[in-house]
C-alpha positions as CSV (number, residue, x, y, z in Angstrom):
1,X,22.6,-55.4,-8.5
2,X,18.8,-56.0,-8.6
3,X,17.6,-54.3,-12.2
4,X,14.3,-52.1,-11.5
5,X,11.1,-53.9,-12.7
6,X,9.8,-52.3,-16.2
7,X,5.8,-51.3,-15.1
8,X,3.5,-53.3,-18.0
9,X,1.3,-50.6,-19.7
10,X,0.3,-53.1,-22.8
11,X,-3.2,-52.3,-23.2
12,X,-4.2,-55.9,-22.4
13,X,-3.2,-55.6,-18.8
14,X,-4.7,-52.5,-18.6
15,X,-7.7,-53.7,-19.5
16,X,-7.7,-56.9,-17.5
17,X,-7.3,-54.3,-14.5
18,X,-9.8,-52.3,-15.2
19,X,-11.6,-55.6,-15.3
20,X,-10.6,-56.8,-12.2
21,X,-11.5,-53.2,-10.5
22,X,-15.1,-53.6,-11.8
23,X,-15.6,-56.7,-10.3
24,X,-14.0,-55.6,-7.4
25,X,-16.9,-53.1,-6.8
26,X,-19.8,-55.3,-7.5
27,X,-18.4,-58.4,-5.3
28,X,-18.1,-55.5,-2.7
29,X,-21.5,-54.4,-3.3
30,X,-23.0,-58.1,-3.5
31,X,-21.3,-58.7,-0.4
32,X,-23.1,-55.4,1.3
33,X,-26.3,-56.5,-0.4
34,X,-25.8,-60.8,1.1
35,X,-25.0,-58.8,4.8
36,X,-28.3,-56.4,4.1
37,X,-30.5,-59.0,3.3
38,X,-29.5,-61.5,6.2
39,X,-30.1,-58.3,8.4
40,X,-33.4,-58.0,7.3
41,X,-34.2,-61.8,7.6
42,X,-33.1,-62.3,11.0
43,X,-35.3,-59.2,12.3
44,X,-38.4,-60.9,10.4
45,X,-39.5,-58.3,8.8
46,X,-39.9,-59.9,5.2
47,X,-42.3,-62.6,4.2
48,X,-41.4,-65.5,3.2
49,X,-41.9,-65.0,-0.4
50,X,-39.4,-62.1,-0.1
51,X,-37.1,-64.3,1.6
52,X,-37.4,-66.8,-1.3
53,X,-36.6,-64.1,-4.0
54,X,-34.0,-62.5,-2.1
55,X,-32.1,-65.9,-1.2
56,X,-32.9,-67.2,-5.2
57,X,-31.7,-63.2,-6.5
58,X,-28.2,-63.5,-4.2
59,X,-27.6,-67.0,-5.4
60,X,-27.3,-66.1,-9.1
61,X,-25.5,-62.8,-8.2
62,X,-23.0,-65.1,-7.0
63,X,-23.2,-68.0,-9.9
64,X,-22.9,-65.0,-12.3
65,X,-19.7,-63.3,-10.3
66,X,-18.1,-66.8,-10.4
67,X,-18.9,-66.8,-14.3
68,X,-17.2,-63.6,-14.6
69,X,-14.1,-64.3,-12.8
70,X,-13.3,-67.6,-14.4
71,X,-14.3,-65.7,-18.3
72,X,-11.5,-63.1,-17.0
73,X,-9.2,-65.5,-15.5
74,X,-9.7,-64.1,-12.1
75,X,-10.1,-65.8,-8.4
76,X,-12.2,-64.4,-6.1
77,X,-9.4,-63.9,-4.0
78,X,-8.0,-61.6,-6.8
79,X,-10.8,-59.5,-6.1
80,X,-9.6,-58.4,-2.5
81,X,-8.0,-55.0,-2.0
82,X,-5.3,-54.3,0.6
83,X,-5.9,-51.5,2.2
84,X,-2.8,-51.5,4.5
85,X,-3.3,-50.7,7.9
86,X,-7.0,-50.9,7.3
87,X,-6.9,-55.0,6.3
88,X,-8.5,-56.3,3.7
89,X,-11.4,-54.6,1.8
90,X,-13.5,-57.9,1.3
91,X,-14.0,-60.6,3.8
92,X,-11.6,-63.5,2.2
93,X,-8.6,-63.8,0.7
């Protein structure tokens, strides 16, 4: 017989959860802000200067999330929520 699994409360992988959760929300909300901006672009309504900083401002949000995830020891992949019937809360993964 299969012994039951012992749930790890250490305060370490709490706080690597908590970790992960956080970045969860901001890759979500990068994401939403990438979809936004491409919106916007493709109806023309920004110049191109705005197009510029947006494209430049998105590409560091993502450098800097892939900077965080590898300092945490996290994949992007790791980031993605199953939200059962629902799918997947991000894109990938």
């Amino acid at each position: 017989m299969k012994e039951p699994s012992l749930l790890d409360v250490s305060p370490e992988k709490a706080g690597q959860d908590l970790v992960g959760l956080v970045l969860t929300v901001v890759e979500l909300l990068r994401q939403l802000m990438e979809r936004q901006a491409i919106r916007r672009v493709d109806e023309g309504d920004l110049t191109d200067e705005q197009v510029e900083r947006i494209g430049t401002t998105l590409m560091m949000l993502d450098q800097r999330m892939t900077e965080l995830c590898d300092q945490h020891g996290l994949r992007r992949e790791d980031l993605n929520l199953d939200l059962g019937p629902l799918g997947s809360l991000l894109p990938y993964g």
